[in-house]
N, C-alpha and C positions, 0 to 999 in steps of 0.2 A: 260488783266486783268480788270477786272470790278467796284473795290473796291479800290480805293485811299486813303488814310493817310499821311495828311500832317503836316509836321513837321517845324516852323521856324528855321533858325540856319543864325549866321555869314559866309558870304563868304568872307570877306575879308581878303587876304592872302601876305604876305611881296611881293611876285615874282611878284602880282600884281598890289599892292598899286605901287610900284616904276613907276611903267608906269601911270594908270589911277583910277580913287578910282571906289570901285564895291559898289552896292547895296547889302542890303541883299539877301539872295537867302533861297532857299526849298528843302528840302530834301523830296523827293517819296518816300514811299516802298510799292511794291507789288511784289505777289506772286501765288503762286499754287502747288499741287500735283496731280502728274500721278500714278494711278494702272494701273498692266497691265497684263494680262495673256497671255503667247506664248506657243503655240504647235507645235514640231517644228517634221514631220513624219518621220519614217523608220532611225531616231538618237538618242542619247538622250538626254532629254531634260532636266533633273535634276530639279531644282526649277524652276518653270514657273511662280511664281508670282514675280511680280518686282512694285519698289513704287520709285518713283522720287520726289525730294521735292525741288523747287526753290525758293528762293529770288531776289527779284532786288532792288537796293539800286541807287538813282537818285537823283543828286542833280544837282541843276541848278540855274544863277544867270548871271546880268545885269550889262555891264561896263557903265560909263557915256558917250563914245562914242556910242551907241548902242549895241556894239556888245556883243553877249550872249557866256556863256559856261555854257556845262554840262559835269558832271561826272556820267560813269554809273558802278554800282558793281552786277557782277551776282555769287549768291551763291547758288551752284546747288548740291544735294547727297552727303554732308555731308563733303562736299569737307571747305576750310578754303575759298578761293572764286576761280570759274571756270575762270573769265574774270572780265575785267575792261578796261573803255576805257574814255577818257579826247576828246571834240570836242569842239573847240572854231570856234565859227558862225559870220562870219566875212563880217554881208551884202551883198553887192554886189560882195567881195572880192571871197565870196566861204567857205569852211569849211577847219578844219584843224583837221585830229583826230588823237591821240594817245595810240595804239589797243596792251594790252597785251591777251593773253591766245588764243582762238580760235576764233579768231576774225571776219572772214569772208571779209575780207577787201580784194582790190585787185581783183585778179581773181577768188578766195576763193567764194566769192560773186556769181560765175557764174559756179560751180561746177555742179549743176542742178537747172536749172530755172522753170523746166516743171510744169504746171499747177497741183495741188493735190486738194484730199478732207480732207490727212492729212499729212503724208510723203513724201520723196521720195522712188522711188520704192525700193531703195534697203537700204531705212532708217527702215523698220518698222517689226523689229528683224529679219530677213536675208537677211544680205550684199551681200554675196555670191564674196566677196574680189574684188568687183571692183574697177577701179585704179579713182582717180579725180583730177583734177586740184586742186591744194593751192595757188601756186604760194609764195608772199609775208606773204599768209594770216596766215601762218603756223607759223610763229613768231612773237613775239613784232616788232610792224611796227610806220611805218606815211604815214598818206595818207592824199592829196589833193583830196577835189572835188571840182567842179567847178560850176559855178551858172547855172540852166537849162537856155538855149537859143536855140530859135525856136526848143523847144523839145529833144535837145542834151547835155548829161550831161557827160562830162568827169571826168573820174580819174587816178591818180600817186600815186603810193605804192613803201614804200623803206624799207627795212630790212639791218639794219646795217653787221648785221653776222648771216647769214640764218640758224636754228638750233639750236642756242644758248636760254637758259632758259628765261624766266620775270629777268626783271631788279627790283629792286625797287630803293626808289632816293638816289643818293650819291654814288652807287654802279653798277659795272659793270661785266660782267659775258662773256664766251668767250664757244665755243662750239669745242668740240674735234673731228672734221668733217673733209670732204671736200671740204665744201661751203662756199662763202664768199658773198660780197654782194646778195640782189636780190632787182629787179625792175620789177613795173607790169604798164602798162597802161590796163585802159578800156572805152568804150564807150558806152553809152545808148544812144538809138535815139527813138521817136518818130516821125516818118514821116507822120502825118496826112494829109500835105498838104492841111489843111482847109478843108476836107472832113470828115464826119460825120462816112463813113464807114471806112474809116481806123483812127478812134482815137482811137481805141480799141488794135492796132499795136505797137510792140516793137523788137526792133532789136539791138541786143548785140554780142559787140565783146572784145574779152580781150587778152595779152599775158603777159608773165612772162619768165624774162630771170634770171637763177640764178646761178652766177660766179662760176668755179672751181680753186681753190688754187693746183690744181695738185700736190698732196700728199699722196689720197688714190687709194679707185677705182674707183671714178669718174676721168677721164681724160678730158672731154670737158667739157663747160658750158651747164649747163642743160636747156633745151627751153619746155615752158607748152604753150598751146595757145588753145583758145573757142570761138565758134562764136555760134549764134541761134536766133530765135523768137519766139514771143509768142502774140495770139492774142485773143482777148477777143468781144464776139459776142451777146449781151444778156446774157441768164444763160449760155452759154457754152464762155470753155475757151479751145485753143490749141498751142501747140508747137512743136518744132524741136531743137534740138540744137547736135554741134559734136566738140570733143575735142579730142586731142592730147599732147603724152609727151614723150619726149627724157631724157631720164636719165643722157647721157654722159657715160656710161660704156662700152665704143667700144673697146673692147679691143682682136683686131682682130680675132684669133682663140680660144677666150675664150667661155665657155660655159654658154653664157646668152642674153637674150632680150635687148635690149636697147629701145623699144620704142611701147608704148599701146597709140591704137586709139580708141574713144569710140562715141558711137551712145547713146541718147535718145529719146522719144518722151513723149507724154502725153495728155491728154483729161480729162477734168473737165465738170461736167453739177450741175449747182445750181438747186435743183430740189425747193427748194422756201428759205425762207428765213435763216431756220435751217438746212434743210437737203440740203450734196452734196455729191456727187458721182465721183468716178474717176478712169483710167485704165493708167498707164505708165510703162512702158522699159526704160533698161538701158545696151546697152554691152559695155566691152572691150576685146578688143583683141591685142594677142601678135603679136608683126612684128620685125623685125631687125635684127634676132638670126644671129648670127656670124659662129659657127659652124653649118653646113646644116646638117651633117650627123648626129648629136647626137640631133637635133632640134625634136619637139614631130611630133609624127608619123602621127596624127591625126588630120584635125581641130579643134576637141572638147576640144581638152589639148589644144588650143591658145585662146580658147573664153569663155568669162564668161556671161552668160546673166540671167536676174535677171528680172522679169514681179511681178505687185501687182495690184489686185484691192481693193478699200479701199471705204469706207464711212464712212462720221461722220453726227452727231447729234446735236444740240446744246440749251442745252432750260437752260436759265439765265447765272446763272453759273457753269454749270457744263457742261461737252461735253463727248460723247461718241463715240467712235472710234474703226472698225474693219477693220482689213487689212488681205486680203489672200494672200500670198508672195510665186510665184515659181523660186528658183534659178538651173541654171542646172550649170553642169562643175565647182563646188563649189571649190573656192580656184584654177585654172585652172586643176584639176584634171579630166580629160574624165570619165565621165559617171557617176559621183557625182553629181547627180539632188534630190534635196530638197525642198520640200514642208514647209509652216509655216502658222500659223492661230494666228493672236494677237487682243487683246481685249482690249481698253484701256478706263477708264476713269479720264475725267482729271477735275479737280475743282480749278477754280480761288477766289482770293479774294484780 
């Protein structure tokens, strides 16, 4: 966002006075809206025009120990608010956040890392139903990070009861699932090794364990896990990355998958300073099926793959973006390949 507004307001709050007295703090707000035209071929497409309208609402503030917090509020499509998240910056200590809505936390964070010019491949209106890691990230969570050291930054994510709604304060809420805790760890590394050509280098790995109450149809604990890199060379930027998820639904001769493995890549070229350019993939595919004989006949009914080329534009504040999006085997259906053409612009303020 390009356009800040700032607001004074009291941050000092009862749960915090008791510990240490805060400074005043600031309230941000900024925002923007997306148009968007999609043409999606040989379906149909019904209304192609679509308009997105965000807010963020950020306020932040200083304790007399140093240590800082913010609060961030995103209120996106008319929605009452999309997310909200509380991070208290606790110096050398590390960070502490507390993530409602879709928060990205977690392994959530490493769903798709691939370098873009504006989406991911299978963000930029056809999905074409591939599966992604969440992990923690899927519910009100708490996650630790940790302070970068020699280029390595860990995290811990915990989801009290995996599934269950936002809480708000004084109130507590319970999900009529099969899940119960979840726990994610992850790892960022930068391995430059004091070399100039690999500072451009990042290497990410994550997993997500998330408990079964053995109640419904999940019978085992359900296990997510991601690994990849991404590196950055001048204008061009590339990656790799490959994820995995076990559902827990093994239920011997039953007629279902229990587990999608999925590939990405991606390639970005900054062609100067407004324009870039970019090409990424994304499959999953089905493995596990329990029943052989009633399993789909075809590899195309086990694989979803989903390819975009995309550029964007960017002059002040406004950005212009088109994505050309081919998904085949749409929804694992064989032989359900889908074409899309989206047109977006976006304007900050």
């Amino acid at each position: 966002m390009n356009k800040l507004t700032k607001v004074g307001c009291s941050a000092l709050c009862g749960s915090l006075a008791a510990i240490v007295s805060a400074n005043a703090g600031t309230l941000t707000v900024s925002g923007g809206a997306d148009l968007t035209f999609t043409s999606i071929a040989k379906n149909t497409t019904g209304q192609p025009i679509g308009m997105g309208s965000n807010l963020s609402f950020k306020g932040s503030g200083e304790l007399d120990n140093g240590w800082t917090y913010d609060l961030t509020i995103a209120h996106a499509n008319k929605n009452a608010y999309s997310a909200a998240n509380l991070t208290m910056t606790m110096g050398g200590l590390g960070k502490i956040n507390v993530n409602q809505g879709n928060s990205g936390n977690g392994i959530a964070a490493m769903d798709d890392k691939m370098p873009t010019a504006w989406e991911e491949s299978w963000g930029a209106g056809l999905s074409g139903g591939v599966k992604l890691v969440l992990g923690s990230g899927a519910s009100q969570n708490i996650m630790y990070t940790s302070p970068t050291l020699v280029g390595t930054t860990i995290t811990m994510t915990y989801a009290h009861e995996y599934g269950a709604s936002d809480v708000a304060d004084k109130g507590t809420k319970s999900a009529d699932n099969d899940a119960g805790r979840s726990y994610d760890a992850t790892i960022n590394m930068n391995p430059s090794l004091g070399t100039e050509i690999l500072s451009g280098l990042n290497v990410f790995l994550g997993a997500s364990t998330i408990e079964s109450r053995n109640n419904g149809a999940t019978e085992e604990d359900q296990y997510q896990g991601v690994g990849g890199l991404t590196y950055d060379l001048g204008p061009i930027s590339i990656g790799a990355q490959w994820s995995g998820l076990y559902t827990g639904q093994d239920h011997g001769n039953a007629v279902t998958y229990h587990t999608y493995k999925n590939h990405a890549f991606g390639v970005a070229f900054n062609v100067n300073d407004s324009l870039s350019v970019s090409y990424g993939e994304y499959q999953s595919r089905k493995a596990g099926y329990n029943n052989s004989e009633a399993q789909a006949t075809s590899e195309a009914g086990r694989v979803v793959e989903v390819s975009s080329w995309q550029a964007a534009y960017t002059m002040g504040g406004a950005s212009f973006r088109i994505a050309d999006t081919t998904a085949n085997n749409v929804l694992w259906s064989a032989g359900d390949n889908q074409t899309a053409t989206t047109v977006s612009l976006g304007l900050a303020f």
